[in-house]
C-alpha positions as CSV (number, residue, x, y, z in Angstrom):
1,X,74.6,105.9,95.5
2,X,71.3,106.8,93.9
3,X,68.1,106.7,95.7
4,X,64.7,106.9,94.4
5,X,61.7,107.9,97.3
6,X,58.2,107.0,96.2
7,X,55.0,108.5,97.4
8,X,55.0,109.5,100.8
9,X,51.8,110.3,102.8
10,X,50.3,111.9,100.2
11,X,53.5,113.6,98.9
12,X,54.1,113.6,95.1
13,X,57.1,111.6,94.0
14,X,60.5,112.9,94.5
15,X,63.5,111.4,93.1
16,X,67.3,112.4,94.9
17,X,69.9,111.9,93.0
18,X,72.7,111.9,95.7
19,X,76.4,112.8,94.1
20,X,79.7,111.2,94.9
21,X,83.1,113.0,95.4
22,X,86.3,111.7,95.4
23,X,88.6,114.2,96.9
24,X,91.9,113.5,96.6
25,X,94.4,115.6,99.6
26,X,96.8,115.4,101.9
27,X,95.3,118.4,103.7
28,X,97.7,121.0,103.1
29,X,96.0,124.0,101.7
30,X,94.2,126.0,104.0
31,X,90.5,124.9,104.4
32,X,91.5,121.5,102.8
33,X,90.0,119.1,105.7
34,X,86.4,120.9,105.6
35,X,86.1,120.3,102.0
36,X,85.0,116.7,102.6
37,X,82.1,118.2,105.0
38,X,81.2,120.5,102.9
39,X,80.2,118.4,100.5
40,X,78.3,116.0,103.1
41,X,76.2,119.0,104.3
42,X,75.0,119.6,100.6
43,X,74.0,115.4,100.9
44,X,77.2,114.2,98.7
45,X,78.6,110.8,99.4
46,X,82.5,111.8,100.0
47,X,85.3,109.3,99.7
48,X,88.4,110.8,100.1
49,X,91.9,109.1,99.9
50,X,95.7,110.6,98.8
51,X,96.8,112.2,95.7
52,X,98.5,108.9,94.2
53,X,98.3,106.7,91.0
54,X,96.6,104.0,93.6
55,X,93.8,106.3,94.0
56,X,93.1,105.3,90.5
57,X,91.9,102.1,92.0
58,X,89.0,103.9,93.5
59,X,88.2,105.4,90.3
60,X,87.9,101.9,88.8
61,X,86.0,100.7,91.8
62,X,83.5,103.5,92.1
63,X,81.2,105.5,90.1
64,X,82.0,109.5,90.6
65,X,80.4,112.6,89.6
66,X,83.5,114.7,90.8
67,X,87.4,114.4,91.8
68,X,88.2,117.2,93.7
69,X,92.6,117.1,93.6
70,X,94.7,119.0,96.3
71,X,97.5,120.3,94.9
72,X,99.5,121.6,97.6
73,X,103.3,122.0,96.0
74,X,104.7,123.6,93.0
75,X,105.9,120.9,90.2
76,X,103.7,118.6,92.3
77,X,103.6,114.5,91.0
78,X,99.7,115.7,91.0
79,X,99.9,117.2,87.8
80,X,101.0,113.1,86.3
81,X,98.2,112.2,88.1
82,X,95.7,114.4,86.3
83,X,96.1,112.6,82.6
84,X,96.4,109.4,84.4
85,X,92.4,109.9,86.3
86,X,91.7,111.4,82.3
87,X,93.0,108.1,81.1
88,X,91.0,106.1,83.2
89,X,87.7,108.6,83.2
90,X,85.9,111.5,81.7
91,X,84.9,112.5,85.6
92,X,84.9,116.1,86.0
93,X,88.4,117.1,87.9
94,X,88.5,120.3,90.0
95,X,91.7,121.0,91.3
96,X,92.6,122.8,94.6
97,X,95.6,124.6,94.1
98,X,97.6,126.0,97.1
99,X,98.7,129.6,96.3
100,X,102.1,128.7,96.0
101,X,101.2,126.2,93.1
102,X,99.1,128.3,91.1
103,X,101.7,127.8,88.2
104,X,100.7,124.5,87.8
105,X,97.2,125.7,87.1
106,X,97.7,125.8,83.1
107,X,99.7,122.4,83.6
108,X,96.5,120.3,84.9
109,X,94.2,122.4,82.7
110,X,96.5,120.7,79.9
111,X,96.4,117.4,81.6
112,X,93.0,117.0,81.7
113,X,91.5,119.0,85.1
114,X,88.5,120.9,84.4
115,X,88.9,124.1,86.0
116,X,90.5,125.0,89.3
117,X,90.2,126.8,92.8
118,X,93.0,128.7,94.5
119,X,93.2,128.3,98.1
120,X,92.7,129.9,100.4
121,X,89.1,129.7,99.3
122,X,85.5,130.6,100.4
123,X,83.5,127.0,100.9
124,X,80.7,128.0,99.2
125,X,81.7,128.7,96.1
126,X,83.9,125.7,96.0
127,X,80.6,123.7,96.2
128,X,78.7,125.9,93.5
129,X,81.8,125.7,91.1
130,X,81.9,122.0,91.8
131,X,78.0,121.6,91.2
132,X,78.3,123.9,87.9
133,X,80.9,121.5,86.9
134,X,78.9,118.4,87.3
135,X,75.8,120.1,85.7
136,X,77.4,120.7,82.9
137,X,79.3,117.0,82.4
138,X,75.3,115.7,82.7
139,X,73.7,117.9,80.1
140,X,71.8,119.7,83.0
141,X,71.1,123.5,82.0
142,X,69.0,124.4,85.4
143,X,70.3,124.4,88.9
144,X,68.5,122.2,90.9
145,X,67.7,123.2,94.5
């Protein structure tokens, strides 16, 4: 959703530009359920739903600035499902990769993702990496506060 706030009480105007994530998870790499919250505290809308080819449907349903993709398992079905989200969008796609599954890093790098995080992982930067990657997919050279 994008909201536009006019002039306030004397306040100049101000536009917000609020982001929407679609994170993708079955929450099993460590930290995976705060993710969504994460992104909430920094004002994102956050829908989240599992790692499947039906989550496509949301992709046709919804406008996204991100996919964030858990992937919990080595030789994970997630991997498909990266070239079938490129297929269906040029969204930015951050994947979550358990420890375990970092092989499959070059695999969805191949496929389509945009760059990666291995879990377990510090919030924050997820967030900053994830803002840097939507920056970027905008044209945007300054970080906005």
């Amino acid at each position: 959703m994008r909201v536009a706030i006019g002039r306030v009480a004397g306040f100049r105007e101000a536009q917000i530009m609020q982001r929407r994530l679609l994170f993708l998870s079955r929450n099993q790499t460590d930290g995976a359920e705060m993710v969504p919250l994460a992104f909430q505290n920094r004002g994102w809308e956050v829908d989240t739903a599992s790692p499947t080819v039906e989550a496509i449907t949301s992709l046709q349903r919804h406008s996204y600035d991100l996919v964030i993709m858990e992937v919990a398992r080595p030789g994970s079905e997630n991997m498909g499902l990266c070239g079938v989200i490129r297929q269906h969008s040029q969204v930015p796609l951050l994947l979550l990769v358990a420890s375990v599954a970092r092989g499959d890093v070059i695999e969805g790098l191949r496929r389509g993702a945009d760059g990666y995080v291995v879990a377990p992982f510090d919030l924050r930067e997820l967030v900053v990496r994830a803002e840097a990657l939507v920056r970027r997919a905008t044209g945007q050279v300054r970080h906005s506060v």
